[in-house]
Each structure stands twice: as structure tokens, then as C-alpha cells.
C-alpha positions in Angstrom: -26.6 -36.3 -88.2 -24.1 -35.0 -90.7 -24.1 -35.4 -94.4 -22.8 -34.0 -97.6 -24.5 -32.6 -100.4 -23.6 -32.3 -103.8 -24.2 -31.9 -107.5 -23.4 -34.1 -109.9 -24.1 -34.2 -114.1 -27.2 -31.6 -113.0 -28.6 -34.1 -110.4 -28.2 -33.2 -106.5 -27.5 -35.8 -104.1 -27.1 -35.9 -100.8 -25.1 -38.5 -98.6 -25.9 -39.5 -94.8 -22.8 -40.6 -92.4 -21.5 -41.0 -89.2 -18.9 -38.8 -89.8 -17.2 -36.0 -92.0 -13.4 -35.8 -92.7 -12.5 -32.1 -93.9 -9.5 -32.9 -95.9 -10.3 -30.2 -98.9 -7.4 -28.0 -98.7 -7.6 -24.0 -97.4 -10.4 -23.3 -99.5 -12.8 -25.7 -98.9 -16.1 -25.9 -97.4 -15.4 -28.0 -94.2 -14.1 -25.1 -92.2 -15.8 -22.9 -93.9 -19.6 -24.6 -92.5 -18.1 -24.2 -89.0 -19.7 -20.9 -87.5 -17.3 -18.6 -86.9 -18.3 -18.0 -83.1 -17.1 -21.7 -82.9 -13.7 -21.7 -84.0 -10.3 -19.3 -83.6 -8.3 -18.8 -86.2 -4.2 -17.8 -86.1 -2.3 -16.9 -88.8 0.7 -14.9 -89.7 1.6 -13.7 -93.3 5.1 -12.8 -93.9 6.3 -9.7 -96.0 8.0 -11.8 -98.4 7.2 -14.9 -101.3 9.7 -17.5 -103.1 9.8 -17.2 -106.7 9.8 -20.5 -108.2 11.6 -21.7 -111.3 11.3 -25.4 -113.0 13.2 -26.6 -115.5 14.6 -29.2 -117.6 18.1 -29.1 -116.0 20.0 -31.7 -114.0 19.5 -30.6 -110.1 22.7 -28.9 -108.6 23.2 -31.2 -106.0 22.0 -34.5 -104.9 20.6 -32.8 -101.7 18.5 -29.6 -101.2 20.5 -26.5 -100.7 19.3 -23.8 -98.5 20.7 -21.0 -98.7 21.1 -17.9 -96.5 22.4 -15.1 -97.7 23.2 -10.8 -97.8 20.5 -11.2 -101.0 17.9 -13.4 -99.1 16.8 -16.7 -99.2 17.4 -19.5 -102.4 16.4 -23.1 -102.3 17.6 -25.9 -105.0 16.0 -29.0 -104.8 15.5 -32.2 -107.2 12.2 -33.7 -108.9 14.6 -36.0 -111.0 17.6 -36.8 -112.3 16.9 -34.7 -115.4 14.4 -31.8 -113.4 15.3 -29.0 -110.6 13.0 -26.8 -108.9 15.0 -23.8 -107.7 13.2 -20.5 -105.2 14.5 -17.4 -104.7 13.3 -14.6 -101.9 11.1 -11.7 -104.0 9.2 -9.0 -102.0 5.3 -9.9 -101.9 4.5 -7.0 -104.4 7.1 -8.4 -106.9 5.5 -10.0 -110.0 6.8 -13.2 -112.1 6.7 -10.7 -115.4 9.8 -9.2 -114.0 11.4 -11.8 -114.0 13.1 -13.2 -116.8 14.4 -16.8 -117.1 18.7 -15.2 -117.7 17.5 -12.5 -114.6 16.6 -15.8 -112.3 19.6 -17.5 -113.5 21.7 -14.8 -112.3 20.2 -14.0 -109.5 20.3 -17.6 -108.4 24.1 -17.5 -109.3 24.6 -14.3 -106.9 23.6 -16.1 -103.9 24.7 -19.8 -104.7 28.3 -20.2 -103.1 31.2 -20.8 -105.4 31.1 -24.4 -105.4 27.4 -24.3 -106.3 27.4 -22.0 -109.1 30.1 -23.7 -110.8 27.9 -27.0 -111.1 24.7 -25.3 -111.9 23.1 -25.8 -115.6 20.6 -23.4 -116.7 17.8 -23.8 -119.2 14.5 -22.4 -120.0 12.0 -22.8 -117.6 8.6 -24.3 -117.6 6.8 -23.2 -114.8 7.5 -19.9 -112.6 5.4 -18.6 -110.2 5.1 -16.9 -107.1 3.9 -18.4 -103.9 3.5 -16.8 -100.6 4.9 -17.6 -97.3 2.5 -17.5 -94.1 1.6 -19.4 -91.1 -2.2 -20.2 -90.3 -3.9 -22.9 -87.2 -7.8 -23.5 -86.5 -8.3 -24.7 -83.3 -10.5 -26.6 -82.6 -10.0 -29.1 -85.4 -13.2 -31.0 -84.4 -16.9 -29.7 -84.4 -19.3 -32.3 -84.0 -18.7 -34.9 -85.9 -16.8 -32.7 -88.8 -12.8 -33.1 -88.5 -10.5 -30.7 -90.1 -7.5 -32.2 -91.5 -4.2 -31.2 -93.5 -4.6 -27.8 -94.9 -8.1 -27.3 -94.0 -6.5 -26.8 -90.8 -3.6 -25.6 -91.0 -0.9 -24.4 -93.2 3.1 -23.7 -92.4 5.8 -22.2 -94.5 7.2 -24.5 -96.7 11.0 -23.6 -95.4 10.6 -26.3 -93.0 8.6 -28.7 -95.5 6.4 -29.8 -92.8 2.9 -29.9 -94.5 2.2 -33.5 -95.9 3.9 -34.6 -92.7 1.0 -33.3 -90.8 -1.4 -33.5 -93.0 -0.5 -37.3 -93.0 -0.2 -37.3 -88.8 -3.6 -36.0 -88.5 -5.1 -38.9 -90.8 -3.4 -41.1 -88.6 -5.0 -39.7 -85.5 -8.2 -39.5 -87.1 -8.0 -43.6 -88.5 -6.8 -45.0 -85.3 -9.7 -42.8 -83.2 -12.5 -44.5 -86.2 -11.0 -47.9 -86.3 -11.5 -47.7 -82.3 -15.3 -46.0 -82.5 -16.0 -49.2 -84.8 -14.1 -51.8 -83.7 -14.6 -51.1 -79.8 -17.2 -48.8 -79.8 -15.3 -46.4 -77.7 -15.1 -42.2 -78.4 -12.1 -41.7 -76.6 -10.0 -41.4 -79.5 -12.5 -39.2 -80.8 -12.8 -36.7 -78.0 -8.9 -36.4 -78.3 -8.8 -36.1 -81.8 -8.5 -32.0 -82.0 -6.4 -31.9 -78.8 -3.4 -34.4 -80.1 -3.1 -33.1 -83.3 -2.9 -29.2 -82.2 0.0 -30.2 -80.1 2.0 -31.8 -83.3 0.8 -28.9 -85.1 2.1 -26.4 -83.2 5.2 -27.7 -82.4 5.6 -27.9 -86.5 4.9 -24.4 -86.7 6.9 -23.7 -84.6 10.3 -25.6 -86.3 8.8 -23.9 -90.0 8.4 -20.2 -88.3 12.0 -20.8 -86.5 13.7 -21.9 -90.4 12.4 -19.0 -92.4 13.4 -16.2 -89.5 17.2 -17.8 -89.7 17.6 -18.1 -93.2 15.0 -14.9 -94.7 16.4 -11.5 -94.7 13.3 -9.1 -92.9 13.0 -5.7 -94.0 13.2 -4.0 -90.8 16.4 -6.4 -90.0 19.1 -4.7 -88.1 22.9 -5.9 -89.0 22.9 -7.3 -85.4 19.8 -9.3 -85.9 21.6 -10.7 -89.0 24.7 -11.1 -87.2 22.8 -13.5 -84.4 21.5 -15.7 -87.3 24.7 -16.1 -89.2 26.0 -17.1 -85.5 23.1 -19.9 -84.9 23.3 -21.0 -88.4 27.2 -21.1 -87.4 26.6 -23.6 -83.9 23.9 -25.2 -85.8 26.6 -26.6 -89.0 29.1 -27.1 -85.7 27.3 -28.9 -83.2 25.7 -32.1 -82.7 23.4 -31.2 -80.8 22.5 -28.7 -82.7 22.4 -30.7 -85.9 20.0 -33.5 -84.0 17.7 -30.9 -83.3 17.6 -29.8 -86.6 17.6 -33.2 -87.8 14.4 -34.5 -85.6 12.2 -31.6 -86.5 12.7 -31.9 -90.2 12.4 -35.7 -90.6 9.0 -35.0 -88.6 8.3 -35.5 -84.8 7.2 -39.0 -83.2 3.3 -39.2 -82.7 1.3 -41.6 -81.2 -1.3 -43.6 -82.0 -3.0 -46.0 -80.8 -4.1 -49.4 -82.9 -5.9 -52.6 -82.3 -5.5 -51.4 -78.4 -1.5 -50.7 -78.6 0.3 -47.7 -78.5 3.0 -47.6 -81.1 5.5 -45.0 -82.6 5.3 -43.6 -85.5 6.9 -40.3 -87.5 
């Protein structure tokens, strides 16, 4: 018999339901009520963060640019026509005081290719900021009638920009398995809930672990192990096949689901 209590202008309350969706982030208290005997947690934290710049300047490029290089790793992307969010690769124990809006510029300049840097404008920024980079998966995502969802069960580097794609796959699991409890009366979606969405989850883990090892420098790198990522970065720009890969991972793997007693496709 689940249910959710709460306070609210000094009064508690507490609401009774069939079910609980855990959609509040990381740091909620959905996983957190699970006991930990119950649940198995995987996560990997990598020795590096991206130090974010926005700013009031016209983006560099119509499309994102990642960008792999002997400095590390630098991201330009678009919020408008008039906004740009732009990352750089900073050790974990670097601070955003050291960092001065001219030092980003510059820095962002240094590993821009030459085409780039020519058509990037600077300005003063308005938000900067560090965020780290790590991998993290509960499994199971279902205890009892509780169901973890998007963050609150699992979070992926953002090189591979995978994390509202799953957070919005597992809602779809989790709406066609109600919508049959209700409608058919049947718990089969239910009972599959965890298992489906692990399996999706995974496999974009996977894609986001496989994007920040090719295009991060790593401390303990060798110049081979650099080498070999310049050389699939190299077949990836070259090939087809390569780029289709690429290309199906990032747009977001097919799922299914099942609604109103079909299965349909959907990414």
C-alpha cells in the first residue's frame, strides 16, 4: 500500500496510491527509501569535469562541434541564434575562479581548428561552472510498487547526450505498462518494467562511456592509446558504417512498447 507524505504551508499530508513513480532526479527520496540490501548500485566517476561557459555570442556553427584534441576535449553548441554554450576538459580539482572569461576564450581558441576559431565571437559570460563527468545504474529500477525513473536511476556522461532520451524511454515503458494494468488489468507490463529499461539503459551507457574515452585525453594515456583513438575517430569520419553507428546511438536506440495491445516503434 504505498503512499507519499509531505509537508505543505506547516500542515502534513499524506497521499494513498496504487503506485509511486520516482522521477526526482539523483538526489531524491525514491531510491533513497529502497533498503540498500535491495538494490545494486554501479557507477564510475571519471578523473576529469567540463568547464562550462555561456554567453551572449552568436554560436560558432550551426551544429555542435566536438572536439578532440592534444589539449583535451571542447564542445560548442547553440541555445539560439544569439546564445552559445561552449565546454572545455579541466582536471576535477580545477576551480571556475581560475578561470577567467579572456583565459576560456583562449583556451577554447587553442583547441578549435582553424576554420572554427576564425568564426568564433567572444563576449562576457554569464554563467560558468563546472560539472562532473561519471557513469551511475540502479538495478533493479522497480521495488514494489516504487519505479525509478530518469536520473533517479541512472545518470550517463553528457558526451553522448543520452539522458532526457532515457529518462523519456523509461516513462514510456512505465505509461504503456499502467495504461495496460488499468485498461486490461494485466501486470505483465509491470513485471517487465525494470528488465526492459535496464537493457536500453545499458546499452546507452555504453555509447556515452565509448564517446568520452575517444574524444577525452586520460592522465595515464599512453601516445599509443591516443594514437588508436585518433585512428577510430579517423574510420569513424570515413566510413559509413561507421558513421551509421554513430548516427543510431546518438539519435537514441528503437524501444518498444506496447499500447492499446500493439507493439509499435518508437526512439
Amino acid at each position: 500500500k504505498p503512499k507519499v507524505s509531505f509537508e505543505s504551508q506547516g500542515k502534513s499530508y499524506q497521499i494513498e496510491c496504487d503506485f509511486i513513480a520516482g522521477c526526482d532526479g539523483y538526489h531524491g527520496v525514491c531510491r533513497a527509501s529502497i533498503p540498500q540490501d535491495q538494490i545494486k548500485t554501479f557507477e564510475k566517476v571519471y578523473p576529469f569535469g567540463w568547464l562550462g561557459v555561456l554567453a551572449d555570442v552568436p554560436p560558432v556553427a550551426d551544429e555542435l562541434i566536438y572536439v578532440q584534441s592534444e589539449r583535451g576535449f571542447a564542445l560548442c553548441s547553440m541555445r539560439s541564434e544569439t546564445r552559445s554554450r561552449y565546454y572545455l576538459q579541466v582536471p576535477l580539482t580545477d576551480n571556475v575562479e581560475n578561470w577567467s572569461d579572456e583565459q576560456f576564450w583562449d583556451e577554447l581558441k587553442n583547441r578549435l581548428d582553424p576554420e572554427s576559431r576564425k568564426h568564433l565571437i567572444t563576449g562576457p559570460s554569464i554563467e560558468k561552472s563546472i560539472a562532473p563527468l561519471r557513469s551511475f545504474v540502479t538495478e533493479p529500477m522497480r521495488f514494489g510498487q516504487l519505479f525509478l525513473a530518469g536520473d533517479a536511476a541512472h545518470i550517463v556522461p553528457p558526451t553522448g547526450a543520452k539522458g532526457l532520451n532515457l529518462a523519456a524511454s523509461d516513462i514510456a515503458y512505465l505509461s504503456s505498462a499502467l495504461i495496460e494494468y488499468y485498461q486490461k488489468g494485466s501486470d505483465q507490463g509491470i513485471l517487465e518494467y525494470s528488465e526492459k529499461c535496464l537493457k536500453r539503459v545499458w546499452k546507452a551507457e555504453r555509447f556515452s562511456w565509448w564517446m568520452t574515452h575517444l574524444l577525452h585525453r586520460f592522465e595515464n594515456e599512453s601516445e599509443f592509446d591516443h594514437k588508436i583513438k585518433q585512428a577510430e575517430l579517423s574510420y569513424i569520419l570515413s566510413s559509413i558504417a561507421g558513421q551509421t553507428t554513430l548516427a543510431e546511438n546518438y539519435v537514441g536506440l528503437p524501444y518498444e512498447i506496447k499500447a492499446f495491445g500493439d507493439f509499435k516503434q518508437a526512439s
